[in-house]
Structure formats: structure tokens, C-alpha cells
C-alpha positions as CSV (number, residue, x, y, z in Angstrom):
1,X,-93.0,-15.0,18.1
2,X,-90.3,-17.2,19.7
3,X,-90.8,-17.4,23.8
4,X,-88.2,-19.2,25.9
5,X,-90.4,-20.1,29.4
6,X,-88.4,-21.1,32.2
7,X,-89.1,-23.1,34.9
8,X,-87.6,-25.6,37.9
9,X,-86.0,-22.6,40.6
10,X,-87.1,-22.4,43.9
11,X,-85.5,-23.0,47.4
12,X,-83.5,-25.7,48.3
13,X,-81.2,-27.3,51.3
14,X,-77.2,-26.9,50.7
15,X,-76.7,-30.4,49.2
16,X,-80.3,-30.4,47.5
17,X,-80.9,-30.4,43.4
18,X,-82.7,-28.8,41.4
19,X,-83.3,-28.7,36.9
20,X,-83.5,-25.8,35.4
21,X,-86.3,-26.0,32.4
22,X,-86.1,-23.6,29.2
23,X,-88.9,-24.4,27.1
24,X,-88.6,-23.0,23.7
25,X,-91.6,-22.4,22.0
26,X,-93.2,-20.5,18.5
27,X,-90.3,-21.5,16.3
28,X,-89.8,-24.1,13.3
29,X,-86.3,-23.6,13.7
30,X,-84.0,-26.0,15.7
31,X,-81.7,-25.0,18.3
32,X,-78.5,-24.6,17.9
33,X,-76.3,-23.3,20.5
34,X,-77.2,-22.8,24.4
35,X,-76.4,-21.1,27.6
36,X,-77.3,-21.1,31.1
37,X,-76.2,-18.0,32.9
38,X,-76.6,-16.5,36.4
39,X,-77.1,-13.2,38.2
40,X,-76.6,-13.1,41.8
41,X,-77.5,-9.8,43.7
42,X,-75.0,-7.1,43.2
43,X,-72.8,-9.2,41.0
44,X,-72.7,-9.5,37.0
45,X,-74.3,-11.6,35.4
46,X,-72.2,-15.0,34.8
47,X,-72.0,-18.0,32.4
48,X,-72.0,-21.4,34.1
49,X,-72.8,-23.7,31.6
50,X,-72.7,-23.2,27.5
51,X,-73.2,-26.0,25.0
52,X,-72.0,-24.5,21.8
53,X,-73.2,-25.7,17.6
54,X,-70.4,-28.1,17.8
55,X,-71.0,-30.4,21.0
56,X,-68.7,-28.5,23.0
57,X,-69.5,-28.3,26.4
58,X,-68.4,-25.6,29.1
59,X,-68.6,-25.2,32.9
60,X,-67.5,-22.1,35.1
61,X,-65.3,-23.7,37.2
62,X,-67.3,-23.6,39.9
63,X,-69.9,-25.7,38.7
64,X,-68.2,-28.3,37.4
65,X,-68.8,-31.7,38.6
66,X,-72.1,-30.4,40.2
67,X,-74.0,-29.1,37.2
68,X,-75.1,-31.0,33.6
69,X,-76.2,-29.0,30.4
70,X,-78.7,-30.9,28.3
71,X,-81.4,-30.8,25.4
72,X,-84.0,-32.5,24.3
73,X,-84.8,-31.8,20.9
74,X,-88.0,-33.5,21.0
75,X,-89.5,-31.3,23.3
76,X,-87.1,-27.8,21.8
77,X,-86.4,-27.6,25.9
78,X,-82.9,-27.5,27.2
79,X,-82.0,-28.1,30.7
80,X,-79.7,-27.3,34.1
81,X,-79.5,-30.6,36.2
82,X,-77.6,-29.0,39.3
83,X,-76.7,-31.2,42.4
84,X,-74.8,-30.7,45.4
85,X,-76.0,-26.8,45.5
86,X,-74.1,-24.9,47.7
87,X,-75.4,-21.3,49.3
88,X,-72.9,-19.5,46.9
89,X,-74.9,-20.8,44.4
90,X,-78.2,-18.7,44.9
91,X,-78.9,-16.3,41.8
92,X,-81.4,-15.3,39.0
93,X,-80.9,-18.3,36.4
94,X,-80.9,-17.5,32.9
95,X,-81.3,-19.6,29.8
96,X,-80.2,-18.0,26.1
97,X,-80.7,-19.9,23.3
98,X,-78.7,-19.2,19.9
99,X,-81.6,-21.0,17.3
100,X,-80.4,-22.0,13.6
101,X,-81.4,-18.9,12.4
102,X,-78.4,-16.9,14.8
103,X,-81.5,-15.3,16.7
104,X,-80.3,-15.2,20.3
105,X,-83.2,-14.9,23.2
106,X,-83.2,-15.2,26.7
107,X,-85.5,-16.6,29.3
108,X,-87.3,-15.0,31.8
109,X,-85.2,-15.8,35.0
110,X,-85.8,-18.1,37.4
111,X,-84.7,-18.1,41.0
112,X,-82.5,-20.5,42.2
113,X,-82.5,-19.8,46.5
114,X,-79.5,-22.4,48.5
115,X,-80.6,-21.8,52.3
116,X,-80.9,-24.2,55.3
């Protein structure tokens, strides 16, 4: 039974950072793409980061420059290094992992709050 478990939101100062965890866990099989999307209230949910199988990297354009997609495969954990938040940034975080199987699965959520 894969589980993704996320981890890292909470409530931060306009300006602040925070890194998004998404720990991947009960699988032998590597990762091979992933995605961090985001879900603010009354909005759809939105891709702001995706690394894809091939190394390519993507960024909603109004994250770029502010966040950083990474992985460690060591660990089967892939992260969201976000700096310079800004209130517009508040949301339900999302994590979706494609492993080398093609099995897609999605974190729990974890909320990201930008408030002074």
C-alpha cells in the first residue's frame, strides 16, 4: 500500500519560507515524475511546480523565482522550498507523485496560511 504523507504547512509572515515534505512510503518502486499542486478556497485546484521523468522542471508563473522543486531519492521524499511567500499564496498544498510503475497518488494536503 503506497502512502504519500505530507508535511512542512503552517502559518507564516508575508516574506517567511516554508518546505513542503511528501514522504513516499510502502513502495519498491522509484519515483518517476512529480507535482506539487494547490487549492486555494473557492478556486481550482492549480499546478505550481512539476518535475516531469525527463528532468524537466515547471513553475506557474507565479511562483517562479520564489519556489524550488526537489527529491531525494534516498529518502523517496520530494520537496516544495517556497520563499518570499506572499498572502496570495495561502492554499491546500498537494503533492502527486507519478512512481515507475505509472501509478499516480496524491498526498493528503497540507496547509500553507501567508498572514501578518
Amino acid at each position: 500500500q503506497v502512502q504519500l504523507v505530507e508535511s512542512g504547512g503552517g502559518l507564516v509572515q508575508p516574506g517567511g519560507s516554508l518546505r513542503l515534505s511528501c514522504a513516499v512510503s510502502g513502495s519498491g518502486f522509484s519515483i518517476n515524475a512529480m507535482g506539487w499542486y494547490r487549492q486555494a478556497p473557492g478556486k481550482p485546484r492549480e499546478l505550481v511546480a512539476a518535475r516531469t521523468s525527463g528532468g524537466s522542471i515547471n513553475y506557474a508563473d507565479s511562483v517562479k523565482g520564489r519556489f524550488t522543486i526537489s527529491r531525494d531519492n534516498a529518502k523517496n521524499t520530494v520537496y516544495l522550498q517556497m520563499n518570499s511567500l506572499k498572502p496570495e499564496d495561502t492554499a491546500v498544498y498537494y503533492c502527486e507523485i507519478t512512481m515507475s510503475t505509472r501509478a499516480i497518488y496524491w498526498g493528503q494536503g497540507t496547509q500553507v496560511t501567508v498572514s501578518s
